[in-house]
Structure formats: structure tokens, C-alpha cells
C-alpha positions as CSV (number, residue, x, y, z in Angstrom):
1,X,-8.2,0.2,-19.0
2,X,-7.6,-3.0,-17.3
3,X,-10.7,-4.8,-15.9
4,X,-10.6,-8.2,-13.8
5,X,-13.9,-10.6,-13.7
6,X,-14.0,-13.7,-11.7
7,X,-10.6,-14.0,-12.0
8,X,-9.4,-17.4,-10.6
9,X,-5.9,-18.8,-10.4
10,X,-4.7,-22.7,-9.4
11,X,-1.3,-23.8,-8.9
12,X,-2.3,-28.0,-7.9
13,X,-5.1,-27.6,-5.7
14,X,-3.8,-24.3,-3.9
15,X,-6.4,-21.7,-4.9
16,X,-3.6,-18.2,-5.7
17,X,-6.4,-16.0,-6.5
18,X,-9.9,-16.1,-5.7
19,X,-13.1,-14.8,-7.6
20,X,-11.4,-11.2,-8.6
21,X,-13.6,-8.6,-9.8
22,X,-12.1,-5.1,-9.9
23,X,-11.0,-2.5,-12.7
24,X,-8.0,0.0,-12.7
25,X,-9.2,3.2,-14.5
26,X,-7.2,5.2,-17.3
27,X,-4.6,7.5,-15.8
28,X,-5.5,5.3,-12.2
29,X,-3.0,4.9,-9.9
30,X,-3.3,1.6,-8.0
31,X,-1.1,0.2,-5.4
32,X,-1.5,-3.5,-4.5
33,X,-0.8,-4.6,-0.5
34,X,-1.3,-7.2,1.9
35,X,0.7,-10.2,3.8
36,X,3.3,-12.2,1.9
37,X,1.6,-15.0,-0.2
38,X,-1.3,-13.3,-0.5
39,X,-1.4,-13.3,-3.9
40,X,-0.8,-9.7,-5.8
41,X,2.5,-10.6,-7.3
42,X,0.8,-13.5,-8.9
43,X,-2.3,-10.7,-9.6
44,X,0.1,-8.6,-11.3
45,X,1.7,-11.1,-13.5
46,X,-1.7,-12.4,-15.0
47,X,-2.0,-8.9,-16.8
48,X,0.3,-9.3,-19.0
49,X,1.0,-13.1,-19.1
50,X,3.6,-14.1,-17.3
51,X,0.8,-16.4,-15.5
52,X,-2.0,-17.5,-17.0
53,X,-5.5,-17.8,-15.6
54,X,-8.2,-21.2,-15.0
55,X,-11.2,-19.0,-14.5
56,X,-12.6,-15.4,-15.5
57,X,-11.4,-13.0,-17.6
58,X,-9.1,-10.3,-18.1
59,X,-9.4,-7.5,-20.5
60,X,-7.0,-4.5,-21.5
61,X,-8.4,-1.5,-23.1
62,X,-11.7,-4.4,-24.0
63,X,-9.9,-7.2,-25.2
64,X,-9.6,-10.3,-23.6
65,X,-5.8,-10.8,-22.3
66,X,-6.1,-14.6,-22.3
67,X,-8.0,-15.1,-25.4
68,X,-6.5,-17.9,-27.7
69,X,-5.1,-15.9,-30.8
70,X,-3.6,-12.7,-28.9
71,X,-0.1,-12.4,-30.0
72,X,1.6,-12.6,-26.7
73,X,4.8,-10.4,-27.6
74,X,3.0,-7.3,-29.4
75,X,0.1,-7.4,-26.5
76,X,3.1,-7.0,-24.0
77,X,4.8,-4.6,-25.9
78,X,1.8,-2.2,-24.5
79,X,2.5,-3.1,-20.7
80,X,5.8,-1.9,-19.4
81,X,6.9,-4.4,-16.3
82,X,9.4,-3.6,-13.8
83,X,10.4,-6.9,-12.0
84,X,11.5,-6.9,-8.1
85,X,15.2,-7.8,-9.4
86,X,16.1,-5.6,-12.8
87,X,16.6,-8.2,-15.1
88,X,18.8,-6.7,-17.1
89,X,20.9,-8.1,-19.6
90,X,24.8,-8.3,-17.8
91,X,26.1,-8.0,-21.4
92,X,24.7,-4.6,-23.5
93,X,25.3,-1.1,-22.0
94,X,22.3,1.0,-20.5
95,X,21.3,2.2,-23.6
96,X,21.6,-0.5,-25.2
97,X,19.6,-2.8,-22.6
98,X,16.8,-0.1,-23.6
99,X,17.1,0.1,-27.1
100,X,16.3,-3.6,-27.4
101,X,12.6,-3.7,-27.6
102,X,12.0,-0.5,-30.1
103,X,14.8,-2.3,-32.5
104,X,13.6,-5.8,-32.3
105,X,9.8,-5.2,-31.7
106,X,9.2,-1.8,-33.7
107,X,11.8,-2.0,-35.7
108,X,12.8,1.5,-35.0
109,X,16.7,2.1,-36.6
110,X,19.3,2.2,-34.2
111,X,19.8,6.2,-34.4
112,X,16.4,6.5,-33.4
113,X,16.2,4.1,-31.0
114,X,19.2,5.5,-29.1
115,X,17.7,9.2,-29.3
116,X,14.7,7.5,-27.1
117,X,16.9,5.6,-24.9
118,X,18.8,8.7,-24.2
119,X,15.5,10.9,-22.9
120,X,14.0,8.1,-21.1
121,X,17.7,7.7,-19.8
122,X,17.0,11.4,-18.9
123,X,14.0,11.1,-16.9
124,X,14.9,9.2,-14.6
125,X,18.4,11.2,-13.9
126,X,20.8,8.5,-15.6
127,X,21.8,10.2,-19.1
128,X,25.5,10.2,-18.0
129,X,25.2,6.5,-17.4
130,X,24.4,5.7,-21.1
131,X,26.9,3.4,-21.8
132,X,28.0,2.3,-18.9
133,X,27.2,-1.8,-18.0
134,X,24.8,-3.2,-15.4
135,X,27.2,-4.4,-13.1
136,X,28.5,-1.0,-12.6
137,X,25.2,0.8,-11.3
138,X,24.2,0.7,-7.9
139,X,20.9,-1.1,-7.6
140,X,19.0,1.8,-7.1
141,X,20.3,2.6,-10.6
142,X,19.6,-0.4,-12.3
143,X,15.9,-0.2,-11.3
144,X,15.9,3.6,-12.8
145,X,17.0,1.9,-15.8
146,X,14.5,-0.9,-16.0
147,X,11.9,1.9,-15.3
148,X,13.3,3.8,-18.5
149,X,13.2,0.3,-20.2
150,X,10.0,-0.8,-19.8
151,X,8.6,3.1,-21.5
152,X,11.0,2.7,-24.3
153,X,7.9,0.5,-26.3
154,X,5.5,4.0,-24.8
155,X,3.3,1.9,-23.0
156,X,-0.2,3.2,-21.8
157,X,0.0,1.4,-18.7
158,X,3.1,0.4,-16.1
159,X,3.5,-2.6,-14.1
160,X,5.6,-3.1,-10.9
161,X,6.1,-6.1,-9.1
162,X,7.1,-5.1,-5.6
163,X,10.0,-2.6,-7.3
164,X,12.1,-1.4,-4.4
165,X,12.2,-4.8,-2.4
166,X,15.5,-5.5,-3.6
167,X,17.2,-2.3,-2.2
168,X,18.9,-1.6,0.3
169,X,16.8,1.0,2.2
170,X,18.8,4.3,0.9
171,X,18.3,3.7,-2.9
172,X,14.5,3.0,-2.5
173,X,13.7,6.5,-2.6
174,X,15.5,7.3,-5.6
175,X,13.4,4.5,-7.8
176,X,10.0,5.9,-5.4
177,X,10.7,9.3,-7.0
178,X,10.9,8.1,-10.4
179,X,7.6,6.4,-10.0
180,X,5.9,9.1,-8.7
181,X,7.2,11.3,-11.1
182,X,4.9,8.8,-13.8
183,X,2.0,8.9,-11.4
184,X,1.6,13.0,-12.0
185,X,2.0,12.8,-15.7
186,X,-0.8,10.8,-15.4
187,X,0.5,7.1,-16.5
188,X,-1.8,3.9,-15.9
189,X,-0.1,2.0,-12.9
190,X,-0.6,-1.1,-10.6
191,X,2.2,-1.1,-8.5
192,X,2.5,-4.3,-5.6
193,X,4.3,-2.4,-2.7
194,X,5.2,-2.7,0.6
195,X,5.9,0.9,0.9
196,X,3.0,2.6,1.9
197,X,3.9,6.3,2.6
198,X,4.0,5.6,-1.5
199,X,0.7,4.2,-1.4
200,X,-0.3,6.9,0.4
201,X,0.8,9.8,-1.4
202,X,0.7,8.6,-5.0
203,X,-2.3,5.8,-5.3
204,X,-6.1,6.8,-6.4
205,X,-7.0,3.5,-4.8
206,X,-5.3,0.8,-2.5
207,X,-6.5,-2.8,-3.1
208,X,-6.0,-4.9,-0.1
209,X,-5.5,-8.6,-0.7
210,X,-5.7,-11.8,1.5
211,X,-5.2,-15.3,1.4
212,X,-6.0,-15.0,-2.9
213,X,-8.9,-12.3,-2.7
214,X,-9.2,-9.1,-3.1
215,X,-10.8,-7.9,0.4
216,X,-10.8,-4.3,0.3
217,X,-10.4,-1.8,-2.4
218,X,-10.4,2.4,-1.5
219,X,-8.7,5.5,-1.5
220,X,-5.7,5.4,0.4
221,X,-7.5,7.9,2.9
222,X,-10.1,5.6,3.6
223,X,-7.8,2.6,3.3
224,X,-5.3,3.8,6.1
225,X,-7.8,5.5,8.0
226,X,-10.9,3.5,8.2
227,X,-10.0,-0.2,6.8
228,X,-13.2,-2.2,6.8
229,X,-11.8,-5.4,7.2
230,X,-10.7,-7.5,10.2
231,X,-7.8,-8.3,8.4
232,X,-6.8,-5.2,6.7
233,X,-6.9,-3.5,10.6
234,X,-4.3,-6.3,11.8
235,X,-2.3,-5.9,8.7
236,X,-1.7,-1.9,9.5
237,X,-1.6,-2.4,13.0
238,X,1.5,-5.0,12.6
239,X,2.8,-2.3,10.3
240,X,2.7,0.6,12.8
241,X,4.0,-1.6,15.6
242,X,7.0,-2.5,12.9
């Protein structure tokens, strides 16, 4: 569904992502890890172009992401994105803050769109939350509702840029849950995590990055197991230690 090739990234002369060649599957579960600055959040966001790319290509479900005449808002309406910090709008009510892609984008009445907004609300375990506002949801909550915003548009694949970093430690498994929850009904994911008992569990494959490349890519058996990489066995033994 999504495949990278010789994906290069600049930002001035520092070189974000390196010569990426690698392909998430349909129905794959990918979960993207390695040190801080090594590059997957940027990975991530060239997908569905919140970063653009300087070499390579990228193409979902075989077109080319970066090509000159995609239109940029109906491509993303396929990618659902969950962002480290919500972003959620303070001023419209749950539903509401879901509602707002199928009215503006599909152009789905508001009836309907509320019906939708009321089972996604549902399946992540917020329906009595409908119409309450951001700022009154725990942040373990808010994420839930993100989640639920981001299917509202039914996107074939999911997105989620390190999702449960902003949490404090006891919500993070509600919003883990949720995700996993989309992993066994067989939902396209790349998901940059630092949590890897997820990875383990839920991931078909763990790509390890480094310094802008993509150095290792397996299951998560083999990943945690048997990394291949110098780097990649200093990066779990710094974990276990931690």
C-alpha cells in the first residue's frame, strides 16, 4: 500500500533521511523505532505531506505522493494522522471536532455525520463524551478522540506520530488499547513508538532507524531477539538497562 524508494530528505545541508527503500503491506502493521533525531517522525510525515521530499519517491496504493498535480487535501483525506499532541480544535465539542472532515471534505449532512462521529466515538469507549469540549478530557481521552477523528474520512491506512508521548504514563495504555484494537481488524498502520511491548505484541514488522536510514527492518521476534545491527543491539540494551 505504501512503498518508499530512495527516499531522501534535506533540511540545509543536514541529511533527515537517507536513501529509503522499504514498503508497508496492506493490512501491515509497522511500528517505527530508534534514538531521538533519527529521523522516523520526519519518515512518517512525508507520507502524507506534511514534509516534502528532495529525492526518491513515494507512492500510495501506486501513485506517486509527491507528484505535481495530486490534490493535497483529498490525497490526505485517505491517511488518518494522529499527532504526538491531539490537535484538537479548543472550540467545537468531540463530536463536533470529528464531524468536521466528513462535512467539509465529503460533504456528508450533519445528521449523518454525527451518526459516524457517534460509533467511532464508540469504539474507542468515549460515546458519553460526545459533546463535551477538549479541555475537559483527560489527555488520554483526547488522544481516543483524535484516533476516532482521523477514521471519521474511513481511511485505508493510519498514521501515528509517536502517539502516547504526551501522556502521563497511566493513560498511555488506554490510547495502546485502542490502537491495537485497529491492528486486529486488520487496518494499515505505521506507528513511530517508543513503546515497544506495543511493538512487540501488535507490529508485523519493526523498522529500526539511525542517524536518517533505515538500518534494520524484521519481525518483532527477530527484531528484539536477534537485532543485526551494531546499533540496533546498543539501542535495546540502553532500553533494558532503562
Amino acid at each position: 500500500m505504501i512503498e518508499f524508494k530512495d527516499v531522501n530528505k534535506w533540511y540545509g545541508a543536514y541529511h533527515a533521511l537517507n536513501n529509503i527503500n522499504a514498503e508497508v503491506a496492506t493490512g501491515e502493521v509497522v511500528v517505527i523505532c530508534g534514538p531521538s533525531g533519527s529521523g522516523k517522525s520526519t519518515l512518517i510525515r512525508t507520507v502524507n505531506r506534511l514534509e516534502e521530499i528532495q529525492g526518491g519517491t513515494i507512492s500510495f496504493k501506486g501513485a506517486d505522493v509527491h507528484a505535481k498535480n495530486v490534490n493535497i487535501n483529498e490525497f490526505r483525506s485517505h491517511i488518518g494522522f494522529v499527532f504526538q499532541s491531539f490537535n484538537l480544535f479548543p472550540h467545537l465539542s468531540v463530536a463536533d471536532n470529528i464531524m468536521l472532515a466528513p462535512v467539509n471534505v465529503q460533504k456528508r449532512g450533519k445528521p449523518g455525520a454525527r451518526q459516524i462521529a457517534l460509533s467511532l466515538l464508540d469504539r474507542v469507549g468515549l460515546a458519553h463524551k460526545a459533546d463535551a469540549f477538549p479541555g475537559q478530557l483527560s489527555g488520554g481521552q483526547q488522544q481516543r478522540v483524535a484516533i476516532a477523528r482521523a477514521l471519521a474520512m474511513n481511511p485505508p491506512a493510519m498514521l501515528f506520530d509517536e502517539p502516547t508521548s504526551a501522556l502521563d504514563p497511566e493513560m498511555v495504555g488506554e490510547v495502546l488499547q485502542v490502537m491495537k484494537n485497529l491492528a486486529r481488524e486488520g487496518m494499515t498502520m505505521m506507528c513511530v513508538t517508543h513503546e515497544m511491548n506495543f511493538a512487540r505484541e501488535v507490529a508485523d514488522r519493526v523498522w529500526f532507524m539511525d542517524a536518517g536510514a533505515l538500518v534494520e527492518s524484521g519481525t518483532p521476534e527477530e527484531f528484539f531477539s536477534h537485532p543485526k545491527s551494531e546499533r540496533a543491539q546498543k539501542f535495546l540494551s540502553d532500553l533494558r538497562a532503562h
